[in-house]
LOMI-581107 format. One record per residue: residue number from 1; residue in one letter; x, y, z of N, C-alpha, C, O, CB in turn. Coordinates in Angstrom, 2 decimals, padded with zeros to 5 digits. Glycine has a CB too. Example, Ala and Ser with C-alpha at 12.3 -4.5 7.8 and 13.67 -1.06 7.14 Angstrom:
REC   nr  rest       nx       ny       nz      cax      cay      caz       cx       cy       cz       ox       oy       oz      cbx      cby      cbz
REC    1     A   013.19  -005.69   007.80   012.30  -004.50   007.80   013.20  -003.30   007.80   014.24  -003.32   008.46   011.31  -004.47   009.05
REC    2     S   012.85  -002.25   007.08   013.67  -001.06   007.14   012.90   000.03   007.87   013.41   001.14   008.04   014.08  -000.60   005.72
***
This chain:
REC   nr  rest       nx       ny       nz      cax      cay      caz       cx       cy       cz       ox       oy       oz      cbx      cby      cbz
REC    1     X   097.95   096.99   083.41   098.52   097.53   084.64   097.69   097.02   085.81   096.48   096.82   085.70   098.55   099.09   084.61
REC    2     X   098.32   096.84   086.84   097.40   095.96   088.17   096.95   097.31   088.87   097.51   098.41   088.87   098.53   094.71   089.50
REC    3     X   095.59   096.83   089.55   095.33   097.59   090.00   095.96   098.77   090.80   096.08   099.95   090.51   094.81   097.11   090.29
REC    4     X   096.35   098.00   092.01   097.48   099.19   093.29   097.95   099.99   092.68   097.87   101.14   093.11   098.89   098.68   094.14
REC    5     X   098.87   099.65   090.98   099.92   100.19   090.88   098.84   101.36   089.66   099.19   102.51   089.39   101.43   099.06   090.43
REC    6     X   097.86   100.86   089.24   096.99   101.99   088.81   096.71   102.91   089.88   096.55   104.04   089.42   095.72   101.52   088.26
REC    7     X   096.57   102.87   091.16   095.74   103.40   091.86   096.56   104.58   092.55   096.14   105.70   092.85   095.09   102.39   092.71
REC    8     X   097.79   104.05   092.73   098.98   104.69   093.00   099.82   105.74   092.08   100.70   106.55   092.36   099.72   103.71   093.21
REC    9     X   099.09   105.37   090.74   099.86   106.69   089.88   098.79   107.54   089.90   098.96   108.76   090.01   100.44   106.44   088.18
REC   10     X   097.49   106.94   089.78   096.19   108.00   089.56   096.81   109.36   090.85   097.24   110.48   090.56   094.14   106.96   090.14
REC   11     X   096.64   108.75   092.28   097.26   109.41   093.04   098.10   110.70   092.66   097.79   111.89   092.63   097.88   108.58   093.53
REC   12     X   099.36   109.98   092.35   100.41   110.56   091.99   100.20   111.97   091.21   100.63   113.09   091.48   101.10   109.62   091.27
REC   13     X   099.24   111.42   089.95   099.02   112.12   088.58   098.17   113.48   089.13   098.26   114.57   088.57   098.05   111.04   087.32
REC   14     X   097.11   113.15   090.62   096.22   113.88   090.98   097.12   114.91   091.82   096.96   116.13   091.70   095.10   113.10   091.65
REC   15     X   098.04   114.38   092.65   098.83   115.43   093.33   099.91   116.52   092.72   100.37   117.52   093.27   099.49   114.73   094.20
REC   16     X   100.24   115.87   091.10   100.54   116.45   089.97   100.01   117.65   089.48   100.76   118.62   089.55   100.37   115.71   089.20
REC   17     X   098.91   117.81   089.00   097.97   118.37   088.26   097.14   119.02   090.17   096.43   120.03   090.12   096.99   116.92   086.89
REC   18     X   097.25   118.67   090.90   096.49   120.00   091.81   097.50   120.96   092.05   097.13   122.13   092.12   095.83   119.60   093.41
REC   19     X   099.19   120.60   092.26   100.14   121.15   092.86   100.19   122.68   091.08   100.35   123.89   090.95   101.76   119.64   093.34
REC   20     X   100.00   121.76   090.42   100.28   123.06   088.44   101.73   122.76   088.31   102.61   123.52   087.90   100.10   125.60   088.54
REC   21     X   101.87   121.18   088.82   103.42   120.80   087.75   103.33   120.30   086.77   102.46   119.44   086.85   104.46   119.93   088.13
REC   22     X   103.84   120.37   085.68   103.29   120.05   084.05   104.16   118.89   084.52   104.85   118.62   085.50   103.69   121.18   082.33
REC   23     X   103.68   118.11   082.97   105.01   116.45   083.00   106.33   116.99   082.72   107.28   116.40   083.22   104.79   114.97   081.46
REC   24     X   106.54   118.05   081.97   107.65   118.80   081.74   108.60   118.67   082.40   109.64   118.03   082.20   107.50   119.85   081.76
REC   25     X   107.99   119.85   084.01   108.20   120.59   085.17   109.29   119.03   086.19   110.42   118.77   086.61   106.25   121.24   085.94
REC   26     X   108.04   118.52   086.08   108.21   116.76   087.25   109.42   116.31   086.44   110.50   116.32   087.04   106.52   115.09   087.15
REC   27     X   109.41   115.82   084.89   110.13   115.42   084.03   111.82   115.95   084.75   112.75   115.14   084.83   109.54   116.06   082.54
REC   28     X   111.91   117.02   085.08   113.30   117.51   085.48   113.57   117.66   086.43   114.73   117.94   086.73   113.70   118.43   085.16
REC   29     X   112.33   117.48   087.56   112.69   117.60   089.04   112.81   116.12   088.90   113.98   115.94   088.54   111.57   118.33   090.28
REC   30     X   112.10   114.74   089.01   112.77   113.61   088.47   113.85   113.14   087.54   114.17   111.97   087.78   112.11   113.19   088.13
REC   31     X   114.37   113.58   086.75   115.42   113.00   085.92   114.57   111.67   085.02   115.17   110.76   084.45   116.80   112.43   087.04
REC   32     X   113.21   111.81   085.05   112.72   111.01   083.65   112.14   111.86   082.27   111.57   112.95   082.34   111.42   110.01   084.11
REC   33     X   112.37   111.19   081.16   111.79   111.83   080.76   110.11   112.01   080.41   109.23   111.18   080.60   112.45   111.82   080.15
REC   34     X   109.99   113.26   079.91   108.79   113.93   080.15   107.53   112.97   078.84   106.38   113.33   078.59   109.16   115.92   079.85
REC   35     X   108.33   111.64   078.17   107.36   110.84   077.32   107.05   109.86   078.47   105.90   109.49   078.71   108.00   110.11   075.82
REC   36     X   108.54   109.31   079.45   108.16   108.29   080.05   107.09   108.71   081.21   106.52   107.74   081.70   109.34   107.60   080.50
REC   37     X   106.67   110.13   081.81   106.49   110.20   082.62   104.37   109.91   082.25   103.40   109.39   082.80   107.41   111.44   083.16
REC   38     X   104.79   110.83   080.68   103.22   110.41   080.11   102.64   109.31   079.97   101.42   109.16   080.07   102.98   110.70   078.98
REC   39     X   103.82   108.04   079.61   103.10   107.22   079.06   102.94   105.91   080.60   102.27   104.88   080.71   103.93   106.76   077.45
REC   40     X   104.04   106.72   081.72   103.46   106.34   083.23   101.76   106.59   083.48   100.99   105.67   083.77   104.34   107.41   084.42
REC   41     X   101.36   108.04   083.30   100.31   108.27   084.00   099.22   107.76   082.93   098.06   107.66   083.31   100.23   109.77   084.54
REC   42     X   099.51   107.48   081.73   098.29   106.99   080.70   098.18   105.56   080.93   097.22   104.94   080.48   098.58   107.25   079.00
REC   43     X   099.03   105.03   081.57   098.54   103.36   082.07   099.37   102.59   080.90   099.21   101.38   080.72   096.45   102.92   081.97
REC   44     X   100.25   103.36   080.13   100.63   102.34   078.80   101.88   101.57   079.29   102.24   100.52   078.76   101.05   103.26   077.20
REC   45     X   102.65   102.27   080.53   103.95   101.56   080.51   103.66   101.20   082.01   103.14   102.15   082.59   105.47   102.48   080.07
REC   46     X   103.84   100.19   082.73   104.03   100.01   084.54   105.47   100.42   084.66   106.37   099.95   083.97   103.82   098.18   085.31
REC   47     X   105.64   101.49   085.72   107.07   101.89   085.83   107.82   101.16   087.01   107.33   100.87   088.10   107.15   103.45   086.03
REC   48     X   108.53   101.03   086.77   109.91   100.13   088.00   109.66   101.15   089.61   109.28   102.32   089.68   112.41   100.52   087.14
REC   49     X   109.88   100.61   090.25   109.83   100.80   092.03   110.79   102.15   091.90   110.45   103.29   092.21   110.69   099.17   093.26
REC   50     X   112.10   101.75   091.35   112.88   103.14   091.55   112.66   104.35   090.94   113.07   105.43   091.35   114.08   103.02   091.28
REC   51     X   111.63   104.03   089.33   111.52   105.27   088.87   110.36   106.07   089.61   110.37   107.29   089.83   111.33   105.18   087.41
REC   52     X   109.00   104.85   090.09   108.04   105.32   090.73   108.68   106.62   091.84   108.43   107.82   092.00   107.33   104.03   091.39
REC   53     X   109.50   105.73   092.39   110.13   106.36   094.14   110.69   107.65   093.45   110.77   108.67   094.15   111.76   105.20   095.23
REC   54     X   111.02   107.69   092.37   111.57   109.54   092.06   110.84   109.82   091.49   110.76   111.03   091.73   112.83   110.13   091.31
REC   55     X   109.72   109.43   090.41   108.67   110.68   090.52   107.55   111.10   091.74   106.87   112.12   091.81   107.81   110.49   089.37
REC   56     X   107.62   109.96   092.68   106.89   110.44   094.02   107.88   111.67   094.58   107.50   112.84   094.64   106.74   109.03   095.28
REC   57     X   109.04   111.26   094.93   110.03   112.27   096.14   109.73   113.81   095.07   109.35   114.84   095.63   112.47   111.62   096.33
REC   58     X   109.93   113.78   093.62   109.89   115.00   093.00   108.92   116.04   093.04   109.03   117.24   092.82   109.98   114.79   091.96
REC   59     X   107.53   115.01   093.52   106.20   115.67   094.08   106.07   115.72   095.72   105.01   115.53   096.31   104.90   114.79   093.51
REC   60     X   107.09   115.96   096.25   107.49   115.79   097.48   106.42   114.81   098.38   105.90   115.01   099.48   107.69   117.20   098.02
REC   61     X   106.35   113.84   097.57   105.53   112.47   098.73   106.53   111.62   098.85   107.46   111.68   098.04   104.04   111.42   098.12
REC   62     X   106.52   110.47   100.09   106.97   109.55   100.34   106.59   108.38   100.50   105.75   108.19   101.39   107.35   109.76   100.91
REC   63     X   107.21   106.92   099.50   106.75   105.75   099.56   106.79   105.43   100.72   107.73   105.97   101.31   107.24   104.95   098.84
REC   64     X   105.85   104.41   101.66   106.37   103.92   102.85   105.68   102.42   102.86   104.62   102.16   102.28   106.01   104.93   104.17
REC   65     X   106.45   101.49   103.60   105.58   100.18   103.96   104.88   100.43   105.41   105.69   100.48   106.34   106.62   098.70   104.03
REC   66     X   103.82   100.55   105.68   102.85   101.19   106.61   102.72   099.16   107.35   102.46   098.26   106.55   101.00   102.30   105.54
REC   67     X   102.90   098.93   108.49   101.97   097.20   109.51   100.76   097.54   108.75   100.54   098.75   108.71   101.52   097.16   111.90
REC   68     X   099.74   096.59   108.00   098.12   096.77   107.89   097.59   097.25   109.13   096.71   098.12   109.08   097.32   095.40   107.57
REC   69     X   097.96   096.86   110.19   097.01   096.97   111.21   097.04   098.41   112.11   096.44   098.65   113.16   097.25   095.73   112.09
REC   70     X   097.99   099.31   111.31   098.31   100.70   111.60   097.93   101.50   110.05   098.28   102.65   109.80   100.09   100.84   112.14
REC   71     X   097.39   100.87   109.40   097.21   102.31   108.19   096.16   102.99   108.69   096.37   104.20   108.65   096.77   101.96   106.43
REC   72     X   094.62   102.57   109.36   093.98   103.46   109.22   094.66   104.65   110.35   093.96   105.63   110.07   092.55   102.97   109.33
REC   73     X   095.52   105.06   111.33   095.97   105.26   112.30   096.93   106.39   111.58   096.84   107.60   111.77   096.42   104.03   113.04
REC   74     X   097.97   105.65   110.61   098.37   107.08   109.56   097.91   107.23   108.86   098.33   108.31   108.45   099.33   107.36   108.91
REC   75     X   096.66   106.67   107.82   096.04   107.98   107.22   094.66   109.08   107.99   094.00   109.85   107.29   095.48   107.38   105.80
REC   76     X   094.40   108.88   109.73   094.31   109.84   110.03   095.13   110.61   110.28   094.59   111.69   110.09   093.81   109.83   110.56
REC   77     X   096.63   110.86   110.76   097.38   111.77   111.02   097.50   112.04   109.39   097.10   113.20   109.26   098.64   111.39   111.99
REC   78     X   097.76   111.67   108.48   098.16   112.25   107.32   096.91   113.31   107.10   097.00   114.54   107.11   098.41   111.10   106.11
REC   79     X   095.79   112.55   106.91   094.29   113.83   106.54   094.44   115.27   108.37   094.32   116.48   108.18   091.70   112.21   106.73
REC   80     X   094.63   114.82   109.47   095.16   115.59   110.46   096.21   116.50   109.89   095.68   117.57   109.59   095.67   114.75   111.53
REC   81     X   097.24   116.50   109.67   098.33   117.44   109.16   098.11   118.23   107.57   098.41   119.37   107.20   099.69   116.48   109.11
REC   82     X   097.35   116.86   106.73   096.78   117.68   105.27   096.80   119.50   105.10   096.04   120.14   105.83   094.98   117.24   105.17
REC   83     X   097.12   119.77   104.75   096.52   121.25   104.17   095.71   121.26   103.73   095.64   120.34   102.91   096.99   121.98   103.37
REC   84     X   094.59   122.04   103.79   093.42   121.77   102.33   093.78   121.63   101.06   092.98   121.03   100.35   092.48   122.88   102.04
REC   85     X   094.98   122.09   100.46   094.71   122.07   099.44   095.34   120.55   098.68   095.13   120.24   097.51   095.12   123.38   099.02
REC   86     X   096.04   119.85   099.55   096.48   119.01   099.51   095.61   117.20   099.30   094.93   116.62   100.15   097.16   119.44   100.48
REC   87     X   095.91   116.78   098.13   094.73   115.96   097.75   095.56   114.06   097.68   095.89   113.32   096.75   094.01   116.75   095.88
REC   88     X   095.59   113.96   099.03   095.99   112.72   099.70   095.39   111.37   100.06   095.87   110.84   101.07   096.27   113.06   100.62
REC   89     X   094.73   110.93   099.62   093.80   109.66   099.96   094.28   108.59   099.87   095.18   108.72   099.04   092.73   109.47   099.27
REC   90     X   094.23   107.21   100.34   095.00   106.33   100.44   094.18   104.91   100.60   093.76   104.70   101.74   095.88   106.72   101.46
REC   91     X   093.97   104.17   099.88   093.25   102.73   100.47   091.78   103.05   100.79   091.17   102.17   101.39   094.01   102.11   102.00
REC   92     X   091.33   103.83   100.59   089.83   103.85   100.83   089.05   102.85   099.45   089.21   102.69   098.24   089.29   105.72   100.81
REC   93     X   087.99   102.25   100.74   087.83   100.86   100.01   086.69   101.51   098.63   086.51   100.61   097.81   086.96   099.36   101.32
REC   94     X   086.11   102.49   098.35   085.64   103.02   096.66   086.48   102.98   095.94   086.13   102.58   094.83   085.17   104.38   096.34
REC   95     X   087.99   103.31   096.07   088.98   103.65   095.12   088.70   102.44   093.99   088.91   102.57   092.79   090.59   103.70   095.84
REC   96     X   088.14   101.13   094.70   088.32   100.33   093.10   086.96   100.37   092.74   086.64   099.54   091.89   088.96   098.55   093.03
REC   97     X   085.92   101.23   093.22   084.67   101.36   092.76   084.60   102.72   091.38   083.92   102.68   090.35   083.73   101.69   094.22
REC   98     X   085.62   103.90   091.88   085.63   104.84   091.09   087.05   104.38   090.08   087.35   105.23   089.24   085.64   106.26   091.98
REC   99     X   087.69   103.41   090.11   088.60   103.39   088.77   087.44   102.59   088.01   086.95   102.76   086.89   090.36   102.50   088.86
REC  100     X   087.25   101.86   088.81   086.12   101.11   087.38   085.36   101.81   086.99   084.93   101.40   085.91   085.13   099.93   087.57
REC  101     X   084.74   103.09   087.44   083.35   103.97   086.72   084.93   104.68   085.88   084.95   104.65   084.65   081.83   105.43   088.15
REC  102     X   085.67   105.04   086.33   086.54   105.88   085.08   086.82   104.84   084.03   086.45   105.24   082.93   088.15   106.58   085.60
REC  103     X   087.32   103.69   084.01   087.32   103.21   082.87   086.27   102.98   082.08   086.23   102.67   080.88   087.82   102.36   082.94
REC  104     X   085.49   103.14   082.79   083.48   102.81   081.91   084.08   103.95   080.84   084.46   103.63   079.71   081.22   103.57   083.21
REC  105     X   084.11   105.33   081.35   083.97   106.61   081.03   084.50   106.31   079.80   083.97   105.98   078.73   084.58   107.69   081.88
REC  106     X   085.70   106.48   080.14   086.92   106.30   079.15   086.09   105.10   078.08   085.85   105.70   077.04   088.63   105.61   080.09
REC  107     X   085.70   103.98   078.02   085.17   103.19   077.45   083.89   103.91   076.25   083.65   103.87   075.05   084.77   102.28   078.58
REC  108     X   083.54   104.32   077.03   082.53   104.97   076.35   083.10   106.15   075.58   082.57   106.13   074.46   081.48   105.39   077.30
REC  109     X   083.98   107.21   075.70   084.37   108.30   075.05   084.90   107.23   074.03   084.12   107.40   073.10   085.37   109.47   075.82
REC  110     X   085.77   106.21   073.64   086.08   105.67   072.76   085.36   104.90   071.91   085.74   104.37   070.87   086.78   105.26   073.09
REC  111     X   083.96   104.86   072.57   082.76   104.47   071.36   082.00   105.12   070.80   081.52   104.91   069.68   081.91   103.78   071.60
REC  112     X   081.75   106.29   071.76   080.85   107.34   071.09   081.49   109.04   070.85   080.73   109.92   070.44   079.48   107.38   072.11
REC  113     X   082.74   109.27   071.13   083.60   110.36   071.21   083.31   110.78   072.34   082.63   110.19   073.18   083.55   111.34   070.23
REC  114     X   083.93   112.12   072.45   084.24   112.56   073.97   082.86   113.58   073.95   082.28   113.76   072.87   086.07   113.49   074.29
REC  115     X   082.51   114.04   074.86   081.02   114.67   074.70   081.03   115.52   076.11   081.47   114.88   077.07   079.57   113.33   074.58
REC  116     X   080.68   116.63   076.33   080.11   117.38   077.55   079.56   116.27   078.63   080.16   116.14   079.70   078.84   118.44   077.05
REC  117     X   078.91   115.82   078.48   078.31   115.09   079.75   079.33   114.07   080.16   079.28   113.72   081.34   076.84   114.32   079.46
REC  118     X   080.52   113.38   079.17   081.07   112.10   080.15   082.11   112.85   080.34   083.01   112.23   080.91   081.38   110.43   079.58
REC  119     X   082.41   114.16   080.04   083.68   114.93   080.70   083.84   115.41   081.83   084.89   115.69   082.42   083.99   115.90   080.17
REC  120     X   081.56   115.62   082.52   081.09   116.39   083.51   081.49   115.08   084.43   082.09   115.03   085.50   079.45   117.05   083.40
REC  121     X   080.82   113.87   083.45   080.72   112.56   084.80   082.60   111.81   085.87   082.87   111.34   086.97   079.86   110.68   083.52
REC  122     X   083.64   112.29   084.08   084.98   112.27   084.88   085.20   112.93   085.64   085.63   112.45   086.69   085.95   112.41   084.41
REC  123     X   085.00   114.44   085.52   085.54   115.36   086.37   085.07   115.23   087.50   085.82   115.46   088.45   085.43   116.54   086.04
REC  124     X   083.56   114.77   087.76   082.76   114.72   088.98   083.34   113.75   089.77   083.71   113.99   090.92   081.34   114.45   088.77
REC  125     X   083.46   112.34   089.08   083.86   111.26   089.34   085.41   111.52   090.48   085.67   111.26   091.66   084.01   110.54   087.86
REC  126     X   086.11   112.14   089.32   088.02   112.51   090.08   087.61   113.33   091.55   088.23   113.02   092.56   089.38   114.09   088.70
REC  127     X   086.48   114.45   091.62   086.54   115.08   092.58   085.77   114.75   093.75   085.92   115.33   094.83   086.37   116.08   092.21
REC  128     X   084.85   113.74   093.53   084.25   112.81   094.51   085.10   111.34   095.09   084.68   110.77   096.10   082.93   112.38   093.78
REC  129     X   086.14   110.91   094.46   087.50   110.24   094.69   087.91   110.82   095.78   088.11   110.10   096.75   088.55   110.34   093.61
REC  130     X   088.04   111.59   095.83   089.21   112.92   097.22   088.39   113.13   098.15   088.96   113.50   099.18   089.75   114.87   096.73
REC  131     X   087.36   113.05   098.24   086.27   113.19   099.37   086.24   112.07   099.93   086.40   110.96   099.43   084.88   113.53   099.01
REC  132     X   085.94   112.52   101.57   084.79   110.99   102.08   083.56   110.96   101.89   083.11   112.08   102.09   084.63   110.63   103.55
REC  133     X   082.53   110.00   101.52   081.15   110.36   101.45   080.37   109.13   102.11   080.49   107.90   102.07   080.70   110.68   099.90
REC  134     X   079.46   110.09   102.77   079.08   108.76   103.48   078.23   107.58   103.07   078.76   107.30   101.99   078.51   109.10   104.51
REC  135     X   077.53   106.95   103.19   076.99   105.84   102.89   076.28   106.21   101.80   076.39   105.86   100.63   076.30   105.23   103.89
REC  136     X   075.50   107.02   102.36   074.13   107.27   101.26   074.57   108.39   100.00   073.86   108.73   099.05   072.60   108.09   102.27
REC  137     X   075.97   108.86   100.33   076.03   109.27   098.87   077.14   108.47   098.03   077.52   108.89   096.93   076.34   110.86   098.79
REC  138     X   077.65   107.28   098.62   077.94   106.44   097.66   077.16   105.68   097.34   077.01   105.26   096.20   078.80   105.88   097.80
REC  139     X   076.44   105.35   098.43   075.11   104.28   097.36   074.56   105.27   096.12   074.29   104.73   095.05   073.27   103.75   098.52
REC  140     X   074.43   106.33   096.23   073.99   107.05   095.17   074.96   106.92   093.85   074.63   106.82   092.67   073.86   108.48   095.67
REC  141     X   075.90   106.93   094.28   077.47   107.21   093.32   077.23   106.42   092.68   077.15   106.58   091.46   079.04   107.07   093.81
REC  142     X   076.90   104.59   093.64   077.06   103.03   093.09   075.93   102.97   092.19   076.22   102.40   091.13   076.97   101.74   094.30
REC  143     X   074.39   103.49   092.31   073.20   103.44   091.57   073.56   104.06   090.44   073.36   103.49   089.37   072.04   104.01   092.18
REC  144     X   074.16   105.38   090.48   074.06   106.14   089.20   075.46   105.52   088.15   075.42   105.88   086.97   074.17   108.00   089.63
REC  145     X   076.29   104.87   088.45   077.40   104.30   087.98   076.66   102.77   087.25   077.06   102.31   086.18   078.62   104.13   089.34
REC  146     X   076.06   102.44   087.68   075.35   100.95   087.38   074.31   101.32   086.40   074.39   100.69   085.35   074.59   100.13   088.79
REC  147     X   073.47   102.10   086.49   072.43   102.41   085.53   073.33   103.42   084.11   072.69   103.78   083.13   071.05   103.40   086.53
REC  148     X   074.99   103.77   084.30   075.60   103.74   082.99   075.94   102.70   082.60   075.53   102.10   081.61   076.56   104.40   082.81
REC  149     X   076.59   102.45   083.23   076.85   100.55   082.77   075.93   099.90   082.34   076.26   099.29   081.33   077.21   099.50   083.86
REC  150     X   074.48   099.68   082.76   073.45   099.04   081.85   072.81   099.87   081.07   071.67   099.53   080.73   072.48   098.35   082.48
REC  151     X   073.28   101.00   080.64   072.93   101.55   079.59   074.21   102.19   078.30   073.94   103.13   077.55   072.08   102.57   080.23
REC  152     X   075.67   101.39   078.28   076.56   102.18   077.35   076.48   101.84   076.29   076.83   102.50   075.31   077.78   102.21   077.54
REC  153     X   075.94   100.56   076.27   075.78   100.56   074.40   074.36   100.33   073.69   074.05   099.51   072.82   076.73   099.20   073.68
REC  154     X   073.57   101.32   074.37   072.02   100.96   074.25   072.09   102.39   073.46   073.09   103.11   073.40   070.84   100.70   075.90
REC  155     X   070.58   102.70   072.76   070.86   103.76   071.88   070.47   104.99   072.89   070.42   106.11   072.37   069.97   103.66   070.40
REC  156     X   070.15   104.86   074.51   069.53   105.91   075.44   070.97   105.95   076.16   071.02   106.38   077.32   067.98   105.45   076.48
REC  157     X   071.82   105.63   075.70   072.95   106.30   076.04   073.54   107.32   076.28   074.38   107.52   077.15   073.38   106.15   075.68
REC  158     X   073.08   108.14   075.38   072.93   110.22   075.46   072.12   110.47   076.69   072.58   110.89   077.76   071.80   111.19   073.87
REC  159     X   070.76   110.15   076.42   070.26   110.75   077.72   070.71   110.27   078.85   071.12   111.14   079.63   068.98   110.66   077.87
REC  160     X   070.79   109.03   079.25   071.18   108.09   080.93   072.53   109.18   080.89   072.36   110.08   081.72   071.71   105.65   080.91
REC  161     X   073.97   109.33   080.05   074.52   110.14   080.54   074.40   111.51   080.97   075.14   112.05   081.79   075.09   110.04   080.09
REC  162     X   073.44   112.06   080.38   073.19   113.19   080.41   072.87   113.30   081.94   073.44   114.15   082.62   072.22   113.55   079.41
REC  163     X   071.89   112.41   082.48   071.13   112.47   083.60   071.91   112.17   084.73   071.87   112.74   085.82   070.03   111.64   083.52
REC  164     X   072.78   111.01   084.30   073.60   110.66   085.41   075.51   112.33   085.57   076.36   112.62   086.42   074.14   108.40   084.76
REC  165     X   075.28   112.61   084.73   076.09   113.83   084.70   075.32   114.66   085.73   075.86   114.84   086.81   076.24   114.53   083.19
REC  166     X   074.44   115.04   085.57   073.18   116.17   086.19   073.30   115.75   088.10   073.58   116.52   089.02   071.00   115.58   085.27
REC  167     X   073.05   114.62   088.13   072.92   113.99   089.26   074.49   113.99   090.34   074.75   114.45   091.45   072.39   112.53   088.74
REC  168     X   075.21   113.26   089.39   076.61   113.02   090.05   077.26   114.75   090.26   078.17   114.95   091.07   077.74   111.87   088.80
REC  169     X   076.68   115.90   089.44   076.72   117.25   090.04   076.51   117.72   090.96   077.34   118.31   091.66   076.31   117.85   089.71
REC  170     X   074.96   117.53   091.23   074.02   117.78   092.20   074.81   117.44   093.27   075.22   118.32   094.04   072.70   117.08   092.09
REC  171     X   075.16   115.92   093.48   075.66   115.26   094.77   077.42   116.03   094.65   077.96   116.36   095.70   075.54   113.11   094.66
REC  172     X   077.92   116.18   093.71   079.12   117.03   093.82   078.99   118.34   094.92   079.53   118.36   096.03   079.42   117.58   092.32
REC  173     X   078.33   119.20   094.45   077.66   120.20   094.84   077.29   120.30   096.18   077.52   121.29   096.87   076.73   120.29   094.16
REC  174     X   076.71   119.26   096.57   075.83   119.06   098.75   077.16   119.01   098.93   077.51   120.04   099.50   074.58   117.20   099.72
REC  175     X   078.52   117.91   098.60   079.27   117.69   099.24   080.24   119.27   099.44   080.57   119.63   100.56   079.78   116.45   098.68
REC  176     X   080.53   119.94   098.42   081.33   121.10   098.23   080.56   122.17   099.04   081.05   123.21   099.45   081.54   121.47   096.66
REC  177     X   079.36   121.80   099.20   078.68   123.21   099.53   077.64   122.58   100.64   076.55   122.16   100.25   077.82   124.12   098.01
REC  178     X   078.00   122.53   101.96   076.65   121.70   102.37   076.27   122.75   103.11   077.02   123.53   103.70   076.69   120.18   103.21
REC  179     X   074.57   122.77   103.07   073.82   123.35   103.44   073.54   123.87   105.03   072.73   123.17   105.64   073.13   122.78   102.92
REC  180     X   074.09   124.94   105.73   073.68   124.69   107.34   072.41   124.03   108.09   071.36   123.92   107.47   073.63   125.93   107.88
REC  181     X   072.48   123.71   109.07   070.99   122.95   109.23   070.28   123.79   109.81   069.12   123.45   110.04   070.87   121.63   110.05
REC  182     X   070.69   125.08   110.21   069.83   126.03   110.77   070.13   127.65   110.51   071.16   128.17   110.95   069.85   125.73   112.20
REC  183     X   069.27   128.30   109.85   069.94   129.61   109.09   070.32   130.03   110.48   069.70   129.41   111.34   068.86   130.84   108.03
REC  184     X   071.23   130.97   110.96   071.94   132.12   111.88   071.57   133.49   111.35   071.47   133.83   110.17   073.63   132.01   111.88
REC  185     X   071.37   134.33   112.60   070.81   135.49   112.41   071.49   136.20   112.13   072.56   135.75   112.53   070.24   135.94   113.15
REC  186     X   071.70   137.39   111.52   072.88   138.52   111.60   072.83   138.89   112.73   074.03   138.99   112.94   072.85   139.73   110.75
REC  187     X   072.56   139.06   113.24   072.86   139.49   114.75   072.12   138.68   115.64   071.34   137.81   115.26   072.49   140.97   115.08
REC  188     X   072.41   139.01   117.05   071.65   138.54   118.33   071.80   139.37   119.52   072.87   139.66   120.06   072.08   137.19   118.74
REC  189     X   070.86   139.64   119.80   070.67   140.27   121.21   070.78   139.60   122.48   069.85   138.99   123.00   069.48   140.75   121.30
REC  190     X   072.48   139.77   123.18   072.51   138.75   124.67   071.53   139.18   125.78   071.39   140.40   125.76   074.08   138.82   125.49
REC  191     X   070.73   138.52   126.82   070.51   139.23   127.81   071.33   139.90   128.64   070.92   140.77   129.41   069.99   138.69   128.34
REC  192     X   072.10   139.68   128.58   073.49   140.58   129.38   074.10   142.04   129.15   074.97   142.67   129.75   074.74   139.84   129.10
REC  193     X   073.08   142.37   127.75   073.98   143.81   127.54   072.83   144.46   127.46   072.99   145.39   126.66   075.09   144.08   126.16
REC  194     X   071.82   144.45   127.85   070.57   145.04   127.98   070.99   146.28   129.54   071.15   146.12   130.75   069.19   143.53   128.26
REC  195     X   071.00   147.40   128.63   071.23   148.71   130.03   069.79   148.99   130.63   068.67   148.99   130.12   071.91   150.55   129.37
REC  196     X   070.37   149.29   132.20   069.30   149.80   132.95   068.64   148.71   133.75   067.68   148.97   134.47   068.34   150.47   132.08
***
C-alpha cells in the first residue's frame, strides 16, 4: 500500500475508533462490507477512490483537492473549528516519521510476540501522531525511535523497549498534562478592596 493512501486510512481508522463506530456500525452506514472495511484498515487490500469517498462521508469527513499553496491555511481553520474531541490531522511532515516507528512496532510484535511495552510504545506512538510537538519533543520521539531500530533484533531488545516505552510515556504525559510555569495562589488580595 503507498504511503498517502496508508496515511489516509490510518486517519480514517483513527476518526473511527475515537467517534466508538465498530467496522460493523461504518460497514452499514457505508454499504461495504464489514470484511472489506477490515481488510481496508489492515493495509491488506488498497480500496478504490469511490469506496474510500463512502467510508469517509459515513464518518462524516470530506475528501477535498485543497491548491498546495493553501493547505496550511485550511488545516488551520479545520484545527480552528475542531472540537476537542475530534482527531483531524493532515500532512504534517512526522506523519511518515510515526508510520515508520509503527511498522517497526508491528515488526517486532511479529518476531518476538506482542508484549506490554510495544503495546505502551503503539499506543503512545498513535497518541503523539494527533498532537503537535515541538522540536525538542520530536527530536526526542526521533532518538528514542532510532535507538529501537538499532536495537530489534539484538538480544537487549526487552530492555531498550522497555525503556523506550517508559520514556515515550513520560513525554506522552508533559504533552497531556503540561505543567504551569508558575503555581497560582488560591486566593489574592486586590489593593482595591481593602476597607477604610
Amino acid at each position: 500500500m503507498a504511503y498517502q493512501s496508508e496515511n489516509l486510512i490510518a486517519q480514517a481508522r483513527e476518526v473511527r475508533e475515537a467517534s466508538g463506530v465498530s467496522q460493523r456500525a461504518l460497514s452499514e452506514r457505508a454499504g461495504l462490507t464489514q470484511s472489506h472495511i477490515s481488510q481496508i484498515e489492515s493495509g491488506k487490500i488498497e480500496p478504490g477512490l469511490s469506496s474510500f469517498i463512502d467510508l469517509t462521508r459515513a464518518l462524516d469527513l470530506e475528501v477535498m483537492l485543497v491548491p498546495k499553496k493553501l493547505v496550511s491555511a485550511v488545516l488551520g481553520l479545520v484545527k480552528a473549528q475542531a472540537a476537542p474531541d475530534m482527531h483531524i490531522h493532515a500532512g504534517q511532515p512526522n506523519d511518515k516519521r510515526f508510520a515508520r516507528a509503527e511498522r517497526l512496532v508491528k515488526k517486532m510484535k511479529h518476531l518476538y510476540g506482542s508484549s506490554a511495552d510495544l503495546d505502551r510504545i503503539e499506543d503512545t506512538l498513535r497518541f503523539l501522531r494527533r498532537v503537535n510537538l515541538g522540536d525538542q519533543e520530536m527530536q526526542l520521539v526521533r532518538e528514542l525511535i532510532a535507538r529501537l531500530e538499532r536495537y530489534q533484533a539484538s538480544a537487549q531488545a526487552g530492555p531498550i523497549s522497555h525503556d523506550v516505552a517508559q520514556n515515550l510515556q513520560r513525554l506522552r504525559n508533559s504533552v497531556a498534562h503540561p505543567v504551569p510555569s508558575e503555581p497560582r495562589p488560591a486566593y489574592s488580595l486586590d489593593d482595591g478592596d481593602a476597607d477604610g
